[in-house]
GUNU-895355 format. One record per residue (C-alpha): residue in three letters; x, y, z. Coordinates in steps of 0.05 Angstrom, whole numbers, plus 32768, in hexadecimal, padded with zeros to 4 digits. Example, Ala and Ser with C-alpha at 12.3 -4.5 7.8 and 13.67 -1.06 7.14 Angstrom:
2
ALA80F67FA6809C
SER81117FEB808F
***
This chain:
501
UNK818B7FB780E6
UNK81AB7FB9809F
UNK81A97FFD8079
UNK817280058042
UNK81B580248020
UNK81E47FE5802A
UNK81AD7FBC800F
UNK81AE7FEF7FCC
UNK81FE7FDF7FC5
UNK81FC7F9B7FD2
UNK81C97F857F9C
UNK81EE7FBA7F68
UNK82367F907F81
UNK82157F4E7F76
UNK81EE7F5A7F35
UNK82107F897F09
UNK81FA7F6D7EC4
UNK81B57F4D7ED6
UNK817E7F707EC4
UNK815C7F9F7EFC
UNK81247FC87EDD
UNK80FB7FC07E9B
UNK80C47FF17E7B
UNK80A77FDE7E49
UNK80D97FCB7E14
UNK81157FF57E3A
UNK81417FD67E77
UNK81747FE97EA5
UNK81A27FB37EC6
UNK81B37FBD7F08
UNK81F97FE07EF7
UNK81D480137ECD
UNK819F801A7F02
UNK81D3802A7F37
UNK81FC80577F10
UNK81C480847F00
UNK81B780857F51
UNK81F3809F7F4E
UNK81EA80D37F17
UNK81AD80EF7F3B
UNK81CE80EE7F7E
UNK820B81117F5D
UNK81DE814A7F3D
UNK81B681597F75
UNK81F5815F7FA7
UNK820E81907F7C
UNK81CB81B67F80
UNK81DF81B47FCC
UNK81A981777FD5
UNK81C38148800C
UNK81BB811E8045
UNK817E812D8073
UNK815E8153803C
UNK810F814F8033
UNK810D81407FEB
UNK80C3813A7FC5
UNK80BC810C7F90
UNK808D81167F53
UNK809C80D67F31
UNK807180AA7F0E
UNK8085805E7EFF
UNK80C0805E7ECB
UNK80FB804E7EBF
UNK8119807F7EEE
UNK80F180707F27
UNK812380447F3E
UNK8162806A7F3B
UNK813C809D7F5A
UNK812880817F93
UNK817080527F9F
UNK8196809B7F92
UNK816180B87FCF
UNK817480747FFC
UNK81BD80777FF3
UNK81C980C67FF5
UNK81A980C88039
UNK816880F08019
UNK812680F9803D
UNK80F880E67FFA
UNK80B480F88002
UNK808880DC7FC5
UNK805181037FB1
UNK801080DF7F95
UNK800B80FE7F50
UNK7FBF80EE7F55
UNK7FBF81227F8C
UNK7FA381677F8B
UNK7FD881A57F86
UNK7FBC81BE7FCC
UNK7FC6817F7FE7
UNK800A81777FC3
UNK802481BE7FEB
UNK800381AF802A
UNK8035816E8028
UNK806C81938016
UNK806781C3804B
UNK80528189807D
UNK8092815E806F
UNK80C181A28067
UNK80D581898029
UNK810881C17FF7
UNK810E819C7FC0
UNK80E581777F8F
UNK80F6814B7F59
UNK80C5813E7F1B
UNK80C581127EDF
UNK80B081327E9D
UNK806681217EA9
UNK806381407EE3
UNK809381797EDC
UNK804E81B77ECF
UNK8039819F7F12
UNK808481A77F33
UNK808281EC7F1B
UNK803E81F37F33
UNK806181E07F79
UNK8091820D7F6D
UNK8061824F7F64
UNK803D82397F9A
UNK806D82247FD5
UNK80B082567FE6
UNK80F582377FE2
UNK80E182037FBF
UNK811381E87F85
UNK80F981B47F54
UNK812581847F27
UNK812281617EEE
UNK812181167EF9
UNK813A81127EA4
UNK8177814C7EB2
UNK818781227EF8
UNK81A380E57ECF
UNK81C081117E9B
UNK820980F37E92
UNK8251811B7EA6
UNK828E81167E89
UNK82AE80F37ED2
UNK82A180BE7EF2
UNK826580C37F20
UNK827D809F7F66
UNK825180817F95
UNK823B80B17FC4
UNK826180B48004
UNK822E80BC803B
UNK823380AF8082
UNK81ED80868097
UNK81D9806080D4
UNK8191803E80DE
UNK816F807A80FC
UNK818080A980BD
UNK813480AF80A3
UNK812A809A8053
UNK80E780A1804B
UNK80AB80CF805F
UNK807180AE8041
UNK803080CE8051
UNK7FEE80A1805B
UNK7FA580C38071
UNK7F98807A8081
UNK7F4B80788084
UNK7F4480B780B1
UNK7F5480F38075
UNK7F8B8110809E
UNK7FCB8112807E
UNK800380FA809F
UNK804880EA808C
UNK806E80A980AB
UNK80B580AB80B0
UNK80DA8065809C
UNK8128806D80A7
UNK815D8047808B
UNK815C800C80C3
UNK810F800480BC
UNK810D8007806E
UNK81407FD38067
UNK81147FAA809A
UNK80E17FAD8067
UNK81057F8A8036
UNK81237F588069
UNK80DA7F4A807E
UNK80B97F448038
UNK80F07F0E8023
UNK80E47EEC8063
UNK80907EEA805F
UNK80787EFA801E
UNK80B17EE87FEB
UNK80EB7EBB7FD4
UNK81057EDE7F91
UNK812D7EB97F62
UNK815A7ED47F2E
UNK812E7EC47EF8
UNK80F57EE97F27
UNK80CE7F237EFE
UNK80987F4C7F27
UNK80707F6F7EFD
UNK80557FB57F24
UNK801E7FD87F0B
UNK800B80097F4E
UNK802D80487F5D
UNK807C80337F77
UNK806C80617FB8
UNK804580347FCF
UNK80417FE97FEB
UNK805C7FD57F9E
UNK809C80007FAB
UNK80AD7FD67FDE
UNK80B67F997FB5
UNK80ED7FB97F93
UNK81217FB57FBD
UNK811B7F6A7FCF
UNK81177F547F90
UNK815B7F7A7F7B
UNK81827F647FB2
UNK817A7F167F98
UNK81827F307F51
UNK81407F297F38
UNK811F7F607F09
UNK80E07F937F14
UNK80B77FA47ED6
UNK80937FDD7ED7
UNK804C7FFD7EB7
UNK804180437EBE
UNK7FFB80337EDD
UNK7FC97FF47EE4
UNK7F9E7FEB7EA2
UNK7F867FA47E9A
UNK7F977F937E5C
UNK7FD37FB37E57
UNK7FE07F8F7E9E
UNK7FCF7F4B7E80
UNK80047F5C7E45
UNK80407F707E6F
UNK80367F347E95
UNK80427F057E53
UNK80707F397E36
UNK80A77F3F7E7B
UNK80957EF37E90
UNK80867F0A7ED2
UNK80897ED57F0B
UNK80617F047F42
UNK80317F357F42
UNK800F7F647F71
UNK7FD17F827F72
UNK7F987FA27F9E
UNK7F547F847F9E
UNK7F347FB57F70
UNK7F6A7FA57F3C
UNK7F507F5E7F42
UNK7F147F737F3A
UNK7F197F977EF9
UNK7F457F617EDC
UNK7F047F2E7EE0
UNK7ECF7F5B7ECC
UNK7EF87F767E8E
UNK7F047F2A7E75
UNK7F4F7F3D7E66
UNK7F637EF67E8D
UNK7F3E7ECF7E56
UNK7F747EAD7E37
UNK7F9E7ED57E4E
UNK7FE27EB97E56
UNK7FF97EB67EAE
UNK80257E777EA3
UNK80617E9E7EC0
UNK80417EA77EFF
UNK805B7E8F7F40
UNK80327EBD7F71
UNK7FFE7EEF7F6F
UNK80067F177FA8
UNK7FCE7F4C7FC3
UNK7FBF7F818002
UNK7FAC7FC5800C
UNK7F5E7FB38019
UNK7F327F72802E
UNK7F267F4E7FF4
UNK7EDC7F3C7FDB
UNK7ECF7EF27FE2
UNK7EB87EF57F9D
UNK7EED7F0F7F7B
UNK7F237EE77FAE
UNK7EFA7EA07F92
UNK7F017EB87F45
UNK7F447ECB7F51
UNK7F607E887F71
UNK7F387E6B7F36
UNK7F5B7E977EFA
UNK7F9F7E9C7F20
UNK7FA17E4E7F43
UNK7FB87E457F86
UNK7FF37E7A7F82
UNK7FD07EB37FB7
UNK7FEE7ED27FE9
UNK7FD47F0A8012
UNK7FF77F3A803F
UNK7FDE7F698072
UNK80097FAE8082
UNK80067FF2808E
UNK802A802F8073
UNK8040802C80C5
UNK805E7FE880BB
UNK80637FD8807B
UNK805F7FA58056
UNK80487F62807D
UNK802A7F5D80C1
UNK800F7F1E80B3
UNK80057EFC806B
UNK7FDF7EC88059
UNK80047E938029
UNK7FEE7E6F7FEF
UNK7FEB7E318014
UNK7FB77E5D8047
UNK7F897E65800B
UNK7F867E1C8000
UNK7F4C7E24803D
UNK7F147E4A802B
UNK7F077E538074
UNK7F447E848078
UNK7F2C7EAB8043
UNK7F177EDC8072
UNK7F597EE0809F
UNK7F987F0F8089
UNK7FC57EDA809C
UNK7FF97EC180D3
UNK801A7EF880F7
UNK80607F0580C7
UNK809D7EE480EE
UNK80C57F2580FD
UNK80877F49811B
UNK80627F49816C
UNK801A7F4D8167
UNK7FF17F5581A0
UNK7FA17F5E81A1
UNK7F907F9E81DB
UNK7F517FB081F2
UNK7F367FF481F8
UNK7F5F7FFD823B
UNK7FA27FE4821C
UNK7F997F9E8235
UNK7F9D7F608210
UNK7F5A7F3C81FC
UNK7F467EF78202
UNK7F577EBC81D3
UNK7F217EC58196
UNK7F157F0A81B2
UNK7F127F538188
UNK7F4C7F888197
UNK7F727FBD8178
UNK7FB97F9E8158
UNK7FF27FB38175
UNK803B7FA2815C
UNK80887FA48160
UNK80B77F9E812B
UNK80F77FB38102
UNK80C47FCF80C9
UNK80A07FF980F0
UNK80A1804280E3
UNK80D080758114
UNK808C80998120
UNK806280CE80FC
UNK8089810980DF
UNK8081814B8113
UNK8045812E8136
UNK8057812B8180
UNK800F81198194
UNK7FFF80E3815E
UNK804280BE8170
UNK803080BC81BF
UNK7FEF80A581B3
UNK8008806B8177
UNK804E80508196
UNK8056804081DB
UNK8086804881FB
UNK80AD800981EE
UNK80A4800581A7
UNK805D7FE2819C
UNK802F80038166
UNK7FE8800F816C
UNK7FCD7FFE8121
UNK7F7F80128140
UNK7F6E7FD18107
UNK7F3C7FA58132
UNK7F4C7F5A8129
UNK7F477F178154
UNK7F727ED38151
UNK7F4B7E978142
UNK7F5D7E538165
UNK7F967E458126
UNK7FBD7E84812B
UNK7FA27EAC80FC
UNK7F947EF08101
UNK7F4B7F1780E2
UNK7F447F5480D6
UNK7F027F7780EA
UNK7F0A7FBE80DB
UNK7F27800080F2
UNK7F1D801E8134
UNK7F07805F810E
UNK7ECE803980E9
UNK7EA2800F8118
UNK7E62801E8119
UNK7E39801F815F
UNK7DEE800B8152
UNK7DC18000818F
UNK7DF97FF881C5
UNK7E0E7FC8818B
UNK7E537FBF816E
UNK7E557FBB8123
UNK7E917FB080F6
UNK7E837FC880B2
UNK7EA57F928090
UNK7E797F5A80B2
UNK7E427F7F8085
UNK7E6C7F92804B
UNK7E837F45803F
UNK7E3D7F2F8041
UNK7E247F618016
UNK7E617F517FDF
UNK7E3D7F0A7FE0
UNK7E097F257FBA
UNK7E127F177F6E
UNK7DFB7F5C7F55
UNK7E2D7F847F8A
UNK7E6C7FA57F6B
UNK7E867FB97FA0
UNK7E6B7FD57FE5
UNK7E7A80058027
UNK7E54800A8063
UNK7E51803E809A
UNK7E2D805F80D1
UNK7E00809180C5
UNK7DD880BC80FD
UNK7D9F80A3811D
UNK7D7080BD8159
UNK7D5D80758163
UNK7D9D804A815D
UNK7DD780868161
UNK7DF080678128
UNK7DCA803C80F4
UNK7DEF800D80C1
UNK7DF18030807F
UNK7E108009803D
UNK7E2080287FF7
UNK7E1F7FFD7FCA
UNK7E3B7FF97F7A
UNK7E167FD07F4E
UNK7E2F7F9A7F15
UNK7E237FB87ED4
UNK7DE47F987EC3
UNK7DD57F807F04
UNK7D977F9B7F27
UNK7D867F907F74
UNK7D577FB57FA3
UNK7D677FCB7FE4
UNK7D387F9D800E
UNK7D5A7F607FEC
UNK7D9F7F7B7FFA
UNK7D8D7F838045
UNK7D637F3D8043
UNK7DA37F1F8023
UNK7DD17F3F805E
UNK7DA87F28808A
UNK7D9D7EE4807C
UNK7DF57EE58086
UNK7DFF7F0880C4
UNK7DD67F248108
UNK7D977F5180F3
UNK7DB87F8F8116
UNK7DF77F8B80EC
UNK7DCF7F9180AC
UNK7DCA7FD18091
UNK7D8C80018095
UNK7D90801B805E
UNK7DB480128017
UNK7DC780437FE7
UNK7DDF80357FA5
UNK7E15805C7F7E
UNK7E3E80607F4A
UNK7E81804B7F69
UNK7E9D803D7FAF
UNK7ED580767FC3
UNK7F1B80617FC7
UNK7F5480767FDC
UNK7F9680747FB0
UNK7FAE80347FBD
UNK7F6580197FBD
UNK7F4E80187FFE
UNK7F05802D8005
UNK7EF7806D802E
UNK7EC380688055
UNK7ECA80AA8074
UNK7EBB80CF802B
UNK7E7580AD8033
UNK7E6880A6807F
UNK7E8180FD8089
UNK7E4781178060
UNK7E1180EC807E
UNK7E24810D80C4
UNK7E30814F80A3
UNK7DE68149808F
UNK7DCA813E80D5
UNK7DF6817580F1
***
């Protein structure tokens, strides 16, 4: 495996005076980006910071995210990104969780590092702005023994279940991540601009490195706004873009894409969550036939299986996540651990260099999601069809069991998006003497749309089989997501059972 931390030097060798980073009408080039890794790496080891220590990062997109995160990579730190959209309970109860000492904040987030520092004992927090302060000497590269085990990275994910949990990514599987983004998803070119918009801890962080190490340039919002969005992607000439479905979403309904000039665009790249048929047609409409779709987890991040641009060519794919990636195993398991049938529903389970080393201190999550030679249990449901290509039906955690029935709630959600007054949907299983569990949807409205519940269910039903249609539909404001926009269907299906309790 190559080092996430060879990869760092060998783009900053290769590229010195090609530009690496722009925000907004600042820009670093790669030799300024690296030297500032150095900087911060030099400041904190003189704090005592060093290899192998847990170090939490309150750092918004900027012009210093970067550095930040190649000074963590090549120093041999443990970074440990906090979500700044996070409560500060939840913000300790990580720290504590991934034994992290130190913190480091930028100036936006600097009240809620002291916050931390009130709160948790031993704790030391950093300025991200005094970090890249200049000295009078030269600031070397830091000299830091690494192999592939050394971890990088504890990222935590609550996945769909609302447990925190951190996964630990080492230098040998984060550098696998690049290797197996420029293999499946990407082929930058010098002249290559993506434009990122979501939080850099994240899937979008991971585009970062492969881009730099074939010289190619990141621009970088603070957040996703649509017309700002639509701007910066005139203003930087950005050739690829990625975005979650919601994003998409808000880019048609605001009208920001009316003449709105995308003629720099080579790709349009988008994950995280299944994406509405809707908003997937009006998409390859606006964008033309430049999609591409991966399919990852925080556990194996970033492609499992993508589905190309020349994929979306066939509306009958629409609804697949793609052809397994080329670096990854993927086998389908049954409830017993053996494989399923061709065309047959099972839990994906993988092998490959990207994987995570396991869950951080969790002993008993690890045993029961790696085997014992290597394979992954992802608990997403999915089946092959006859071409290869893989479908995802839903999590594990999430199917519903009507009747003695099996019910995937995206079957139900995907017909329901079909409807021209839905938003946006979720469906779940609620408690019921009858059925144990009867199909329940929550549903957001357009604005100025109107639809009744019976013609919601009629209109499922008239798409799918009768018992996968939901039983009832409530209507609400907006669907609950998680940071990165997945929809949480546990923050609607826990109160309905907390109810019948």
């Amino acid at each position: 495996m190559v080092l996430a931390a060879s990869l760092v030097r060998r783009g900053a060798a290769a590229f010195p005076d090609r530009t690496a980073v722009l925000v907004g009408d600042d820009s670093l080039t790669y030799a300024e980006v690296d030297a500032r890794a150095n900087l911060i790496a030099h400041h904190l080891r003189g704090h005592g910071v060093g290899k192998g220590t847990h170090v939490a990062l309150l750092v918004g997109n900027g012009l210093h995210s970067v550095p930040m995160e190649f000074a963590s990579i090549k120093a041999g730190l443990v970074r440990v990104p906090l979500n700044a959209r996070l409560s500060l309970d939840e913000h300790a109860d990580m720290l504590a969780g991934s034994h992290a000492t130190v913190v480091v904040a930028d100036a936006a987030l600097s009240p809620r590092a002291a916050e931390l520092v009130e709160r948790v004992p031993g704790l030391r927090a950093f300025s991200l702005d005094d970090l890249v302060a200049p000295v009078a000497e030269a600031v070397a590269e830091p000299e830091v023994a690494l192999c592939e085990d050394d971890p990088t990275l504890l990222l935590y994910t609550s996945g769909t279940t609302g447990k925190l949990k951190a996964v630990v990514h080492t230098q040998g599987t984060y550098g696998a991540i690049c290797t197996n983004i420029l293999a499946n998803v990407l082929d930058p070119q010098p002249d290559s601009v993506m434009l990122h918009a979501a939080s850099l801890i994240h899937a979008s962080g991971t585009f970062v490195l492969p881009y730099w190490v074939r010289g190619a340039a990141s621009a970088i919002l603070p957040g996703f706004e649509p017309a700002s969005f639509v701007a910066a992607i005139a203003k930087h000439r950005a050739t690829e873009i990625n975005l979650v479905p919601t994003m998409f979403a808000m880019l048609h309904s605001t009208g920001v894409l009316e003449g709105a000039d995308l003629s720099s665009l080579r790709k349009v790249i988008y994950g995280a969550s299944p994406m509405p048929r809707p908003v997937l047609e009006r998409s390859i409409e606006v964008f033309g036939p430049i999609l591409t779709q991966y399919y990852g987890q925080t556990e194996a991040p970033l492609c499992i299986a993508v589905l190309d641009e020349h994929a979306h060519a066939d509306p009958s794919l629409w609804s697949a996540c793609g052809r397994p990636a080329t670096d990854v195993e993927i086998r389908l398991l049954d409830e017993d651990g053996a494989p399923v049938g061709p065309g047959e529903i099972g839990e994906i389970s993988l092998r490959a260099p990207f994987q995570m080393q396991g869950y951080f201190e969790a002993d008993g999550l690890n045993a029961a999601s790696l085997s014992d030679d290597g394979w992954l249990r992802t608990r997403d449901l999915a089946r092959f069809d006859e071409r290869g290509y893989l479908h995802l039906v839903d999590r594990t955690s999430d199917m519903i069991v009507t009747g003695g029935y099996n019910v995937y709630p995206r079957e139900a959600e995907d017909a329901l998006a079909s409807h021209p007054a839905v938003a946006e949907c979720a469906v779940v299983g609620a408690p019921d003497a009858t059925w144990v569990e009867a199909v329940t949807a929550f549903v957001a409205l357009r604005d100025g749309a109107s639809a009744s519940e019976a013609e919601l269910v009629e209109h499922v039903r008239a798409r799918i089989a009768t018992h996968k249609a939901p039983k009832t539909v409530q209507f609400v404001e907006a669907i609950p997501k998680s940071a990165v926009g997945k929809i949480l269907r546990r923050a609607l299906r826990e109160p309905l059972w907390e109810q019948a309790r």
